[in-house]
N, C-alpha and C positions, 0 to 999 in steps of 0.2 A: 503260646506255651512258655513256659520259664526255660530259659536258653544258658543263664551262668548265675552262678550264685557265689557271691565275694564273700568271706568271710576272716576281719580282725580282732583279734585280742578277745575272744567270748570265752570263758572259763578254760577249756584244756586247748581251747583252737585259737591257737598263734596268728597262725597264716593259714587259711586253704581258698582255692580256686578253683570251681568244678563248672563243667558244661552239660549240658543236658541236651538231651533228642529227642525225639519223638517215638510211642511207644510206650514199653513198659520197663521201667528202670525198678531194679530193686538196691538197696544197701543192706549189707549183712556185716557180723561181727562177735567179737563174744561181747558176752553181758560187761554194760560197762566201759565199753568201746568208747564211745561217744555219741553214739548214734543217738539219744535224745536231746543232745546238744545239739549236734546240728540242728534238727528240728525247733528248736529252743529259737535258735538263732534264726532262721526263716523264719517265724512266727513274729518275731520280732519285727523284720523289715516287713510283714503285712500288717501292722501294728497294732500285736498283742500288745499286754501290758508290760512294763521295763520294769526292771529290776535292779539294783549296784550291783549284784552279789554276781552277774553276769559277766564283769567287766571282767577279764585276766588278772590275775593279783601280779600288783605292780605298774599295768596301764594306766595312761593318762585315760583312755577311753577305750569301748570296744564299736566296732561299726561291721553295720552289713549291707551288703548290696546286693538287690534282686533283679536280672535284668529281662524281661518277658518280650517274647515276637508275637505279638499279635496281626489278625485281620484288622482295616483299618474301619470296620464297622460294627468293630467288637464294642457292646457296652457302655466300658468304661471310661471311652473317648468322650461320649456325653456327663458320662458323670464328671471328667476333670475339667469339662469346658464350663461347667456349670460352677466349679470351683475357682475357674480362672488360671486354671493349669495348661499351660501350653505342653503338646503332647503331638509330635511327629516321629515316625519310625518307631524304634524299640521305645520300651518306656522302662525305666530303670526305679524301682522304688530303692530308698534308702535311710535307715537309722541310722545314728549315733547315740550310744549308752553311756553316761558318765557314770563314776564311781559315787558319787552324791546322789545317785538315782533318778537326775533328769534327764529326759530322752530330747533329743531334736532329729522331724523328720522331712523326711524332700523328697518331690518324686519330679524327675529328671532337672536335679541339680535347683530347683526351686524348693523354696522353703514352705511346709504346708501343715496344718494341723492335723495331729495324730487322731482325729477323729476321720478327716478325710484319706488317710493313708489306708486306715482299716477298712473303709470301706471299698477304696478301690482293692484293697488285696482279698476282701469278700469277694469282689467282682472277677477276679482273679485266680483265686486256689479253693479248693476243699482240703481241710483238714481230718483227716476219720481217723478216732481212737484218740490219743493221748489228750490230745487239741481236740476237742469234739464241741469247743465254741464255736467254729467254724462249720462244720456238718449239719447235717439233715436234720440233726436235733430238732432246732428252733423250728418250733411251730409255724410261727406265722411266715414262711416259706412254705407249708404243706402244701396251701392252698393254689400259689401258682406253679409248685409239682406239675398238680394233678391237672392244673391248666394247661400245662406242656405236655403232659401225657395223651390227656384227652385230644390235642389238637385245638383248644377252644379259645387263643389268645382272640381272634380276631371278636369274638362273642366279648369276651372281656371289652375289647375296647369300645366298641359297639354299647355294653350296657354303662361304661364310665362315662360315653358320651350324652348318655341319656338321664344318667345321675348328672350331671354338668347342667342339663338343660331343662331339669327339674329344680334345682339348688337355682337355677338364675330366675325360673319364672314365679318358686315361692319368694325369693328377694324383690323382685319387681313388684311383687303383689302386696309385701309386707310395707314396702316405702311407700306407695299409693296409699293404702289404708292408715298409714302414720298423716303424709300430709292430707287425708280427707278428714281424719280426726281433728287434725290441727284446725286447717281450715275453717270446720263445723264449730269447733271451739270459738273460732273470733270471726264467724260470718255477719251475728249482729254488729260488732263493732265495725266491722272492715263496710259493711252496706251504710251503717250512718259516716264514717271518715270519706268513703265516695260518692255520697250524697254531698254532704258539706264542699268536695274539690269540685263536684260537677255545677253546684247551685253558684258557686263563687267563679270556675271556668278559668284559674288561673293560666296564662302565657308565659313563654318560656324569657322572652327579655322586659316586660312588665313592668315590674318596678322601676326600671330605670329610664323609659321613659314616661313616669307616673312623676316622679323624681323633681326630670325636669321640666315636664309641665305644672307642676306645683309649684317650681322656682320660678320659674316665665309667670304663671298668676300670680305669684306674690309681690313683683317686681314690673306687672305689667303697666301700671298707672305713671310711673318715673319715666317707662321705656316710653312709653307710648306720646308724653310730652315729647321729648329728644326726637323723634320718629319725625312728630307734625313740626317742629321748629326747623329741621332739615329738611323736611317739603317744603315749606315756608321760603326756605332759602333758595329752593329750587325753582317755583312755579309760582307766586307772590306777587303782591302788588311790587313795583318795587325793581322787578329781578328785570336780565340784558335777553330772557330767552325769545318773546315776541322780537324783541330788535331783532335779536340775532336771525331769528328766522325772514323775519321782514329782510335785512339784508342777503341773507345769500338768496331770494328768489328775485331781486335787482340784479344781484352778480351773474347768478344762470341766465335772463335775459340776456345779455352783454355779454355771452359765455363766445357767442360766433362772431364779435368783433374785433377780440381777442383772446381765442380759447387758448393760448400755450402759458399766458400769464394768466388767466381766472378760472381756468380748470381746477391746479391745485390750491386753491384756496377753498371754490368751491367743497371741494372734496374735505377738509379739514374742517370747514364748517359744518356740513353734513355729518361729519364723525363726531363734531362734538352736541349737536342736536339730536343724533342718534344715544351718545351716552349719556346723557341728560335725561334724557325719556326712559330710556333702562333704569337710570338710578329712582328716577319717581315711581315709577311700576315695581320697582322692589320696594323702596320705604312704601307704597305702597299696602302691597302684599304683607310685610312685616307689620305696618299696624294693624291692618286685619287681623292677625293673628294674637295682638293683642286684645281683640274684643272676646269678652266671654258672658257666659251667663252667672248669672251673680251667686248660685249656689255650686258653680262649678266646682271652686275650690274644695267647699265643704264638702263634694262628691268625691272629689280626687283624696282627698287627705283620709276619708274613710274607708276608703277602696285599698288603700297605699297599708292603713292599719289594721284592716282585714287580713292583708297577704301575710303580711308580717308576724298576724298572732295564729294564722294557721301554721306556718314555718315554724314558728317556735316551739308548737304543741307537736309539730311533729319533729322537731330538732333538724332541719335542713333548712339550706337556702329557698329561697322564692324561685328559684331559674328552677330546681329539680322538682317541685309540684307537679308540674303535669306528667312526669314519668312516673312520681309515687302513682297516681290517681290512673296509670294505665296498668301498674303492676296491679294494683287491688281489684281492679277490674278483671285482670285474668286471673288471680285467683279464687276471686267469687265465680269466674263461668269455670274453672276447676271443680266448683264445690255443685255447683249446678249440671255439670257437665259428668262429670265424675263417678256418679252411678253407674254410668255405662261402660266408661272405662274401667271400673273396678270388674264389671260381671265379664266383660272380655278379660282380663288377666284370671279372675278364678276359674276362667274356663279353661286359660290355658296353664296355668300351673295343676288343673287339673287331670288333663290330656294328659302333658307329660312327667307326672305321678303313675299314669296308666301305663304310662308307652314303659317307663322303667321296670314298673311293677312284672307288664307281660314279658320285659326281656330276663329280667332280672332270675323269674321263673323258671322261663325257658333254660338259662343259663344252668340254674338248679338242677333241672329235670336229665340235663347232658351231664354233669358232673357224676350225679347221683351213678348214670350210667359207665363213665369213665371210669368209678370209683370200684365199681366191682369188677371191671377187666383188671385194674391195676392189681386189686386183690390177687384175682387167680395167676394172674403173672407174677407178682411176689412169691405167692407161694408155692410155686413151682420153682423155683428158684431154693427155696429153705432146705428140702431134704438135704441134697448132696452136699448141704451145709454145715452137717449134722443140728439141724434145725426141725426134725421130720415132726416132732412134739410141740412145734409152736405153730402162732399161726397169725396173720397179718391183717389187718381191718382197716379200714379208708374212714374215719369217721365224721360226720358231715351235719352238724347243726345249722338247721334252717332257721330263722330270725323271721319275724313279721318283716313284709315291704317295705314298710315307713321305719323302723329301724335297720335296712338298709343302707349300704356305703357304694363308692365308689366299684368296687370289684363284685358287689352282688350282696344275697344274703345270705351267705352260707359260711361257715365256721368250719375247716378242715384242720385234722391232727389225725397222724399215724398212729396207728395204735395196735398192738401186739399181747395176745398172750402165752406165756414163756413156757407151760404147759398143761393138760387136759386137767380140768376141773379150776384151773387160779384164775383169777380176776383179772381181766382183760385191765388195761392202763395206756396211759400214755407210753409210746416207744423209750423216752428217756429215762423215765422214772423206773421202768419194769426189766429193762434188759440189762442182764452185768455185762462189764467191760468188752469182753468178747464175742458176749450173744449182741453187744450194738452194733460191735464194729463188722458183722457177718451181715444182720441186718439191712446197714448202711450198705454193704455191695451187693447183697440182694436188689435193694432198691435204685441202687445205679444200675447196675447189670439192666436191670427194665427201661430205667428212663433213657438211658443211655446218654446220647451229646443231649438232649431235651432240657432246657434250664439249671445247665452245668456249669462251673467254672471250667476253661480249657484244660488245668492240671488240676488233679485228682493225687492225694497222699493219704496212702492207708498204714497206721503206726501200730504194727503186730499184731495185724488183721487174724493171723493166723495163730494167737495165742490157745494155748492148750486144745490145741489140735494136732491130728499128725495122720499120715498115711493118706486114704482116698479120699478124708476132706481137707486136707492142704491140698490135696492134686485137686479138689474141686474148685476150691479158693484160689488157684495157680491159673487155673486155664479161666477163669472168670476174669479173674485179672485181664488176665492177657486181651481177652473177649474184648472189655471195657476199654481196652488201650487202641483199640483199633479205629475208634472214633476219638477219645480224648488221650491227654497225655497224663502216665500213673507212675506216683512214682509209690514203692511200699519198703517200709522196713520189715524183714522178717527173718526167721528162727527156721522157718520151712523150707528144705531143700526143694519141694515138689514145687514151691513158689517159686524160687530164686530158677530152679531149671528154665519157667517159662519166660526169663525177660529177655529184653533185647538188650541192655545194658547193667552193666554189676558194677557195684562200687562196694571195694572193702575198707573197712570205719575199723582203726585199731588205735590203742594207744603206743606210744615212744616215748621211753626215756632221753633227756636231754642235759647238756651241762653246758653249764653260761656259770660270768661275773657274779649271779644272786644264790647260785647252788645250784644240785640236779632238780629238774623238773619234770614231771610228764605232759606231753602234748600229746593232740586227737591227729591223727594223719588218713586222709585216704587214698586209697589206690584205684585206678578204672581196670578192670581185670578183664583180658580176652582170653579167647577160646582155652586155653591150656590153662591159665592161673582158674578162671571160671569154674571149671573141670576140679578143682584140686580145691577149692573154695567151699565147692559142692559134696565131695567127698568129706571133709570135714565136717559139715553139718548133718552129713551121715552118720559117720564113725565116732564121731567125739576127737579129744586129740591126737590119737591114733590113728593114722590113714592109712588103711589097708587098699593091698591092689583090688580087692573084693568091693569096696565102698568107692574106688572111682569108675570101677565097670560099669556099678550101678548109678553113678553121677555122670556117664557118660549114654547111660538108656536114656534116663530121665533129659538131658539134656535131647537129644536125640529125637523124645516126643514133643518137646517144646511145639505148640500150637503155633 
């Protein structure tokens, strides 16, 4: 509920500081008072539109601040986290209005866009009557009214989730049939490109040893000399290795006539007959490897310029071939495979077209019914409104299923006609100022807290009325406040009788350094100033002890 309201320098209000309770709060005053200033000014910290001509003549600026006690699973907690609004305890909205006519706005002491301010103060307050941007007006609120009326949120969500799961299985369906088109599109191409990678069988490090055994055969007639001249030197007419072997099996016989001295010679000889026979078995092996077959090279170098002109044609390396040649592969069993998979997805974006269709229906069928209770409880509500000549309609355009949305198919707007034989309308366009604003607590009266802001303000709800339908208007009020917090400006004693709190909205002469001036001041009035406040809106200026008797019945019935 809105808990204080700050208010500086805004046309006639200097200074004021007001608290607020729970219940039903009226402001009263003579015409003039200020009392649509204030409201001015609230509207503003819910982020109406700003104005210069707001600011006090003479202020550097004017500023409001709204400070609201909410539950802490009210709403609009989500909406500010989704803004980025940190928001603990109270939550304080707040304009500033410069005289150049630009506004800056903050909701607790954070600076936020005036788009986000409005909307949490949507989330926040009902404006009814003067301000009726904010009210019941707007249409496309009818529709989850009657949602909260009916009880049907959970059906709501139930069919947005099946609009979700319809929206995802026609996009799933729609990107399959794109890449099956595609696919189709370059299947001949893609089956002769992995024909060519399969017929050629490229490897992932390939070329590089293609490379250098191309180097090695170009160079292997040179190597291969070097190779045998170094055997030559090793095993040769010529060479110490017979000796040397001849000699240590003399030394090992002779090893036990002196094995502490021919041991280790022994052994060094052996080492070096050991790596002598290693190095022949490698030059060896190494010139083996320079033996080839005489078209080999010719093999290699066409193999090497095959890799290289398929790489090129397809503008990659030779190392990534064999991954192209594994993609096109799953693409083509994509395009082969694909039939099946497309008739499972039409089957299930099918399904759940059905599943929404039947909810979506169903959802219909419950509105339609909700719609005519809310009717007869509206207008039961109308007479003692002096409403008995009009009369109230739920109006509900049904849509094809596939031009469905998230919330369903149906198209609700309140609709009223104002009396017997005129043509029924939209509530906004067909009801004057008064007949809307009775209306509008007709229709709260019904929905009651059901898809409410917690404070409720009705601006001269009780315009051109008087007697037993402002007492109707009063104790409806009142009704209303018992679940929400209401606050009303009104002219009607029978209203002002029923609140729990009064606030009198006067103007004051002032004298200061820039001349006299008038400011807006108000007062919180109990029991006795109440009494005498009410008396007044009886009598006119004149307060007879006859008009506070009667201001003190009325008070007296207060609901």
């Amino acid at each position: 509920m809105l808990a204080a309201l700050s208010i500086r320098d805004i046309v006639l209000i200097d200074r004021l500081d007001l608290d607020f309770g729970t219940g039903l709060s009226v402001m009263t005053g003579e015409t003039g008072a200020g009392k649509s200033i204030l409201l001015d000014a609230f509207a503003l910290a819910l982020g109406a539109r700003g104005d210069a001509s707001l600011v006090r003549p003479g202020a550097d600026q004017g500023q409001v601040n709204a400070v609201f006690e909410l539950d802490a699973a009210h709403p609009v907690f989500a909406l500010l986290d989704e803004g980025g609004v940190e928001s603990q305890g109270d939550l304080v909205l707040r304009r500033i209005q410069t005289p150049d006519g630009r506004t800056r706005a903050f909701i607790n002491d954070m600076p936020v866009s005036v788009q986000l301010l409005r909307r949490a103060g949507a989330a926040l307050v009902e404006i009814h009557g003067q301000h009726d941007d904010r009210a019941l007006t707007d249409a496309t609120t009818h529709r989850s009214l009657l949602d909260a009326f009916g009880g049907l949120e959970i059906d709501v969500t139930a069919l947005t989730q099946a609009h979700r799961d319809w929206q995802f299985a026609d996009e799933e369906l729609g990107r399959h049939q794109a890449l099956m088109a595609k696919a189709q599109e370059n299947a001949e191409y893609l089956r002769h490109a992995l024909e060519e990678l399969e017929t050629l069988d490229p490897q992932e490090d390939e070329e590089a040893a293609l490379a250098e055994r191309r180097q090695l055969m170009m160079n292997a007639e040179r190597i291969a000399d070097d190779l045998n001249e170094a055997l030559d030197a090793l095993g040769g007419e010529g060479t110490s290795l017979a000796r040397l072997g001849a000699a240590l099996r003399k030394i090992e016989r002779q090893k036990d006539n002196a094995s502490a001295l021919l041991e280790p010679v022994a052994a060094a000889l052996a080492r070096v007959l050991d790596e002598t026979n290693e190095a022949r078995e490698t030059l060896e092996a190494a010139l083996r490897a320079t033996a080839f077959e005489p078209n080999e090279l010719e093999q290699a170098e066409e193999r090497l310029f095959a890799l290289r002109a398929i790489a090129r044609k397809h503008k990659m390396p030779i190392s990534e071939l064999p991954a192209l040649a594994a993609r096109i592969k799953t693409e083509l069993d994509a395009v082969e495979s694909g039939e099946g998979k497309l008739t499972a997805l039409r089957q299930a974006a099918s399904e759940a077209k059905a599943k929404y269709t039947e909810r979506a229906q169903s959802l219909s069928e419950k509105r339609h019914a909700a719609a005519k209770q809310l009717d007869r409880a509206v207008m039961a509500e109308l007479a003692p409104l002096k409403l008995e000549k009009a009369s109230f309609h739920t109006k509900i355009e049904t849509s094809d299923p596939h031009e469905g949305g998230p919330a369903g198919i149906d198209r609700v707007a309140f609709w009223v006609q104002t009396n017997p034989g005129s043509q029924p309308g939209p509530l906004m366009k067909l009801a004057s100022g008064g007949e809307l604003s009775r209306f509008m607590l007709a229709l709260k009266v019904v929905l009651a807290a059901k898809g409410s802001a917690p404070t409720l303000i009705f601006d001269e709800i009780d315009s051109n009325v008087g007697g037993a339908t402002a007492a109707a208007i009063g104790e409806r009020l009142a009704r209303l406040a018992g679940d929400l917090q209401v606050l009303a400006v009104t002219h009607a004693p029978q209203v002002a009788a029923q609140a729990k709190g009064h606030l009198l909205i006067s103007k004051q002469a002032m004298s200061g350094e820039a001349g006299d001036a008038v400011v807006t001041r108000v007062a919180v009035l109990e029991s006795g100033d109440r009494r005498e406040e009410i008396a007044r809106m009886l009598a006119g200026q004149t307060v007879t002890d006859e008009a506070r008797a009667a201001a003190e019945r009325l008070m007296e019935g207060r609901a």
